[in-house]
C-alpha positions in Angstrom: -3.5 -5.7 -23.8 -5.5 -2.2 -23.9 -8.7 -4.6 -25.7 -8.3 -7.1 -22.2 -8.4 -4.3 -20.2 -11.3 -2.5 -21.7 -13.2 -5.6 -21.5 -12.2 -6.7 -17.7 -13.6 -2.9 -17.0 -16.9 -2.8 -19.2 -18.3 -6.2 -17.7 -17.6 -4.9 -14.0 -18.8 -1.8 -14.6 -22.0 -2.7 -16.8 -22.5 -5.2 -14.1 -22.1 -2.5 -11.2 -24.9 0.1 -12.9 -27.1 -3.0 -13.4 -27.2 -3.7 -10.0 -28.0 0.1 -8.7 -31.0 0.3 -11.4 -32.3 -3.2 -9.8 -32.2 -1.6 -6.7 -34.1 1.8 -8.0 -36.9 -0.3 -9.2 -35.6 -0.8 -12.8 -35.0 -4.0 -14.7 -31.5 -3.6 -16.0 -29.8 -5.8 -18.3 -26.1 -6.3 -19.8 -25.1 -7.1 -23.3 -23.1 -6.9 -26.6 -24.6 -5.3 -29.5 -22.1 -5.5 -32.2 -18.9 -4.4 -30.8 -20.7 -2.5 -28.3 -21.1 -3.1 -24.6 -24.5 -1.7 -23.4 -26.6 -1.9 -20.6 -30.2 -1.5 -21.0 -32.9 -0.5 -18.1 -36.1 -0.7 -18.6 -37.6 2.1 -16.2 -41.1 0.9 -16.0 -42.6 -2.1 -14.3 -40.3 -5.4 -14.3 -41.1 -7.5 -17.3 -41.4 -11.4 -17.2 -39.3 -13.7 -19.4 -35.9 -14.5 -19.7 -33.3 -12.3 -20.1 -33.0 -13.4 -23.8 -36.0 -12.1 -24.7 -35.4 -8.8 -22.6 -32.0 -8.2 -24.3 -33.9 -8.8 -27.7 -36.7 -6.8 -26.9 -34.7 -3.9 -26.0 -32.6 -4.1 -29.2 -35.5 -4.1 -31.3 -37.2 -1.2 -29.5 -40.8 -2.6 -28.6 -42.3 -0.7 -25.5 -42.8 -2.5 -22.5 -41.4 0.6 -21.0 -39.0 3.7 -21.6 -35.4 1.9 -22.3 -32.5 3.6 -21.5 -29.5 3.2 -23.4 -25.7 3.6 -22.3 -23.3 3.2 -24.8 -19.2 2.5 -24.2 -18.0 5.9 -25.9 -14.9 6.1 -23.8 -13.9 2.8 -21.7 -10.8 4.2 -20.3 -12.8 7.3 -19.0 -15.4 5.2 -17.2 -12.4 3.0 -15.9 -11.2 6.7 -14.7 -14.0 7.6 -13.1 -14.4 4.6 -11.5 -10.6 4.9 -9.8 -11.3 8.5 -9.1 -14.3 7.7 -7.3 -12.2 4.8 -5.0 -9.6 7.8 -4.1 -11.8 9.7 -3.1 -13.6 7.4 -0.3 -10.1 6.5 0.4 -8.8 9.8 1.3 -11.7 11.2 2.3 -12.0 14.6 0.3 -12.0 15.9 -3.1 -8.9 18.2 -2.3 -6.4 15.2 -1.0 -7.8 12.2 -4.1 -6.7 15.3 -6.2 -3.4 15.7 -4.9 -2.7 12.1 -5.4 -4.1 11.6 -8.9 -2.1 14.9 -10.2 -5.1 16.8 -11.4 -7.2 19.7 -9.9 -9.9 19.1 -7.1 -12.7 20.4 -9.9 -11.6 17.6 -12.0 -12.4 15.1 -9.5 -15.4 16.7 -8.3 -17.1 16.8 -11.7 -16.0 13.3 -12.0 -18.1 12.1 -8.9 -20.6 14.6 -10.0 -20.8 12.6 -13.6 -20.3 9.6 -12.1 -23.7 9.9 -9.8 -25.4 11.5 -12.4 -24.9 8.3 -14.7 -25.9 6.3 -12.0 -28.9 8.0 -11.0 -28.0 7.5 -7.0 -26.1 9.9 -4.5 -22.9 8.7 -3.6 -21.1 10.8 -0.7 -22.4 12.8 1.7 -20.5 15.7 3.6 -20.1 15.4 7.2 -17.4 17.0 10.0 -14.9 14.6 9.3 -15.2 15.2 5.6 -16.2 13.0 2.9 -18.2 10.0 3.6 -20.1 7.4 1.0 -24.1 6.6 1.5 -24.9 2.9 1.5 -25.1 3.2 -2.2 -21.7 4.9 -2.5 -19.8 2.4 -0.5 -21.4 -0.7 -2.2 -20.0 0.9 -5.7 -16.7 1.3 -3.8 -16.5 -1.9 -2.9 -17.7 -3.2 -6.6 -15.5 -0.2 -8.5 -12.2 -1.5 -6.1 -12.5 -5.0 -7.2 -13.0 -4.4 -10.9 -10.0 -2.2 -10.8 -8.1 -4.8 -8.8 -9.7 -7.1 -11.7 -8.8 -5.4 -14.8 -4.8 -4.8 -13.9 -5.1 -8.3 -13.2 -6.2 -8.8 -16.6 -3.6 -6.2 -17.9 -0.8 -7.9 -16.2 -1.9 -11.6 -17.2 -2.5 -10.3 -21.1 0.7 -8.9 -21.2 2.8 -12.2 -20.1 5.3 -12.5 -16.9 7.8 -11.2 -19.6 6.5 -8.1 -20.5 6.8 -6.8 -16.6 4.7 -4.4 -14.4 3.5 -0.7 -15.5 1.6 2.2 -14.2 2.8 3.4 -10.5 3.7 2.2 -7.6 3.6 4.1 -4.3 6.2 2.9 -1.7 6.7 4.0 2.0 9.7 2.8 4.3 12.4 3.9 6.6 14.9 6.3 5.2 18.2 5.1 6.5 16.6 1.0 5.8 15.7 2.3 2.2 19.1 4.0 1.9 20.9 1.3 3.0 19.1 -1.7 1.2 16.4 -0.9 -1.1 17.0 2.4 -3.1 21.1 1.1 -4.3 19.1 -1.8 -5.9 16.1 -0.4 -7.1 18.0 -0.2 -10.9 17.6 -3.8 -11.1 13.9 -3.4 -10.5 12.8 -0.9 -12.8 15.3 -2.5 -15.3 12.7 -5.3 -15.5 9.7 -3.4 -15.5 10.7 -0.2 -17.9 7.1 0.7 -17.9 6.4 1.0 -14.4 7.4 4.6 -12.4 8.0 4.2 -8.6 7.2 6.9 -5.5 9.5 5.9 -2.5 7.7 8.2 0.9 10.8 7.9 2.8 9.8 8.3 7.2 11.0 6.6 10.1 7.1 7.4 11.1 4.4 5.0 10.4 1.9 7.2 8.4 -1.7 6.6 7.1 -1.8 4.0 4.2 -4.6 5.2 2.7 -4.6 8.5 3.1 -1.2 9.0 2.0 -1.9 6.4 -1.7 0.5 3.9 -0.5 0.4 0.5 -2.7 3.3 -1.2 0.0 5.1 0.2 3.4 8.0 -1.6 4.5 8.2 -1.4 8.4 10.3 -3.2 11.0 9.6 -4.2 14.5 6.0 -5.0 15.9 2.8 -4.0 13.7 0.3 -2.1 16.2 -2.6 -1.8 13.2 -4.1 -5.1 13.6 -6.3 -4.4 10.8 -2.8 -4.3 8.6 -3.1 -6.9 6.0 0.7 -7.4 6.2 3.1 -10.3 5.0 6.9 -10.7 7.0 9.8 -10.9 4.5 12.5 -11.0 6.6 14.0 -11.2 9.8 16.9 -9.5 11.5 19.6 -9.8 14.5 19.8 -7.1 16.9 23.0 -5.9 18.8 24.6 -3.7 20.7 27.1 -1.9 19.2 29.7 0.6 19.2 33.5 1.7 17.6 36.1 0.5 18.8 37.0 4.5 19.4 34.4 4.6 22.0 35.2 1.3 23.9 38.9 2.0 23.7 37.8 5.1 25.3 34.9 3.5 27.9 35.9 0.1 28.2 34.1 -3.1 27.7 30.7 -4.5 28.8 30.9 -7.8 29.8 28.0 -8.2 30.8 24.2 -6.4 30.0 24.4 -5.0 33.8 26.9 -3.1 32.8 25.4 -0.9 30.0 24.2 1.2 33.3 27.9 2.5 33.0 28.0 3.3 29.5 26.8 6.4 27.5 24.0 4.9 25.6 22.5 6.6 22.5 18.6 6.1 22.5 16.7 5.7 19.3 13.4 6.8 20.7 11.1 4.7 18.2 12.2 1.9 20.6 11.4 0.7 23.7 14.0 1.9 26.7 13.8 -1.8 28.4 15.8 -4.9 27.0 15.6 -8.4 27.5 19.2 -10.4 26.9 19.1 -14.0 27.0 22.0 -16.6 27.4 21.9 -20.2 27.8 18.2 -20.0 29.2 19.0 -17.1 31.5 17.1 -14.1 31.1 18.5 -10.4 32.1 16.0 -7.5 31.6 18.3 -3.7 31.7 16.9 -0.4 31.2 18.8 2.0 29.2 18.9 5.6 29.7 21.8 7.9 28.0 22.0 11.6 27.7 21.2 12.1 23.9 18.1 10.9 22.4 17.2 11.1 18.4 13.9 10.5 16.4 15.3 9.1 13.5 18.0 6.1 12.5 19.9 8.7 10.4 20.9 10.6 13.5 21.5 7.0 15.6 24.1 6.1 12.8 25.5 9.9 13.0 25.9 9.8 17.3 27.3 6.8 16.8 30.1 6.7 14.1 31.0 10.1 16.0 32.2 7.9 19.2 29.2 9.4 21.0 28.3 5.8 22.8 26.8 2.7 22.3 22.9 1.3 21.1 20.8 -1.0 20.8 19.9 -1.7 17.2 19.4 -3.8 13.8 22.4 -4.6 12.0 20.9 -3.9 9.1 21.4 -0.3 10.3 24.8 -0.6 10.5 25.6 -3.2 7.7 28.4 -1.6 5.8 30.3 -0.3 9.0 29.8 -3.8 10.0 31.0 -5.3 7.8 34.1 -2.7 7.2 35.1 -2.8 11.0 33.8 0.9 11.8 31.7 -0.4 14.5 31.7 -3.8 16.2 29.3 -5.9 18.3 29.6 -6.2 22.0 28.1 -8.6 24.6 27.4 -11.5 21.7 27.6 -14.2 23.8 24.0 -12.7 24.7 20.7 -12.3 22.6 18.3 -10.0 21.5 15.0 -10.4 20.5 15.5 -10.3 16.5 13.7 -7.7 14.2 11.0 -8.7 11.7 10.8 -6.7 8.4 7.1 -6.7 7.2 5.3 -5.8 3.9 2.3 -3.6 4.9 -0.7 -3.1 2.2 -3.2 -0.8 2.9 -6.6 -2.1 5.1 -9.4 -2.7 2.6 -7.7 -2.6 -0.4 -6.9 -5.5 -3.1 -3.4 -6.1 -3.1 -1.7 -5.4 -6.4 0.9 -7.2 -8.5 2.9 -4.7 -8.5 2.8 -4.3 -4.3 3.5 -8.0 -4.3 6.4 -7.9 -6.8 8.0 -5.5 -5.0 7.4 -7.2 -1.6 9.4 -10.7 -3.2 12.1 -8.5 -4.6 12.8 -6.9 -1.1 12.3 -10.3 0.4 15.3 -11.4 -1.8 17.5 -8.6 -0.8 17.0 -9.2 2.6 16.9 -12.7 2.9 20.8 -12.3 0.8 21.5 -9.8 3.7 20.3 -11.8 6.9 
């Protein structure tokens, strides 16, 4: 498993530096020397003949120019380096790749340092908005992201579907959604994958992929980031609901008209305008109320204290549903439903671990809806 790795990570990597010399003006070439991986430049002028006779020429050590020799002393460092060097273009500075990879901000700076210094080329350059690669820096991004991608690819394919997933995935979702649906199931996840360590960033807020190390994000409702490379796993009913406490209390709706009569708990993440539908007609009603909360935990809280009705998923009310603490109102009418997306990070490869997880929610939900 570790040798398929190593090997995935020494051809992309020999192949990346080989490119950068070619474009300095060196002839670079890639190639096994016993159970070595090396990559010889020749610095002077570019020879002629075939890369045979290159390769053997530079083994045997005749002078057509000064050779340069870089042997593999440590793969798993230069695979290392190489995904230190992708967090920090990702991020944008030293300070937040460091928080994410666990290690001081020295660390990753001598890294980069080594890393340009190996490559003869400058890589980032500092401006206002913090860290930014050169044209140089971003083609090795883009080269050092895919052989990454490539060699846990590798890993996961060396190991068998059996063995299961390892390393760590970083997760962001809803709280009361992950609470509710995910997190009470997760056991049977990391029960088939005991090598593999998972970070749930639980906000109702959509937050900054990249800048936060985010593999997956599970979000409902409409994506705004049209750049999202997302995947839709599920979809949802909405309803209006309320406990039978309340409308003991209130009365009724019979109709969507009258929710203007109601105390209606807002969930301000949403829009304030509705459209119910029935039989072809369509009745648009604007709901206002007198309490207003950021987050589903305190919806679910205003509710189940008799506080009014809302406008929601019922997957943020399943058990209470399901028990008879609340109950749906106005069904002969309907809401637009609620679509439950997997989200991966703009310009990144999407792992097997972020699409693993992605099925294994798809599942869940697809058993709840």
């Amino acid at each position: 498993m570790a040798d398929q790795r190593q090997q995935a990570m020494k051809r992309a990597a020999c192949e990346l530096e080989r490119k950068h010399a070619v474009r300095d003006g060196r002839l670079g070439y890639c190639g096994y020397e016993g159970a070595e991986h090396r990559v010889f430049f020749l610095s002077g002028p570019a020879c002629p003949g075939k890369k045979d006779d290159i390769f053997k020429t530079a083994r045997h050590g005749s002078r057509l120019g000064a050779i340069k020799v870089i042997p593999w002393r440590n793969n798993m460092d230069r695979y290392q380096a190489m995904a230190t060097f992708v967090r920090v273009v990702e991020t944008g500075s030293f300070s937040a790749a460091a928080r994410q990879l666990g290690v001081g901000q020295p660390a990753v700076s001598k890294t980069v340092a080594q890393l340009e210094a190996r490559l003869q080329v400058s890589l980032l350059i500092r401006t206002t908005h913090g860290l930014t690669p050169t044209e140089a820096g971003q083609n090795f991004y883009e080269g050092a992201r895919n052989a990454i991608h490539e060699a846990d690819e590798a890993e996961l394919a060396a190991k068998g579907a059996g063995v299961g997933l390892s390393g760590r995935l970083r997760v962001s979702a809803a709280t009361t959604f992950s609470r509710l649906h995910v997190i009470p199931k997760l056991p049977d996840f990391l029960a088939a994958h005991p090598q593999l360590d998972v970070d749930f960033l639980l906000d109702d807020r959509m937050i900054d992929l990249v800048a936060e190390g985010v593999d997956i994000s599970l979000r409902m409702g409409a994506l705004t980031d049209s750049t999202a490379v997302a995947r839709k796993i599920a979809t949802g009913r909405r309803s209006v609901i309320a406990t039978p406490e309340y409308l003991a209390r209130a009365g009724l709706p019979r109709h969507p008209a009258d929710l203007a009569n109601h105390d209606t708990v807002i969930y301000s993440q949403l829009p304030s305008v509705w459209s119910f539908t029935q039989e072809g007609a369509v009745v648009s009603v604007s709901v206002a109320g007198r309490l207003r909360v950021s987050a589903a935990e305190g919806l679910r809280a205003a509710i189940l204290a008799d506080m009014g009705l809302t406008i929601t998923s019922d997957w943020m009310f399943a058990p209470e549903l399901e028990s008879g603490a609340v109950v749906r109102v106005l069904e002969g009418w309907s809401l637009p439903p609620i679509d439950l997306w997997a989200v991966f990070p703009a310009g990144r490869m999407m792992t097997a671990k972020s699409r693993q997880f992605a099925c294994f929610v798809e599942i869940l939900m697809n058993a709840v809806s």
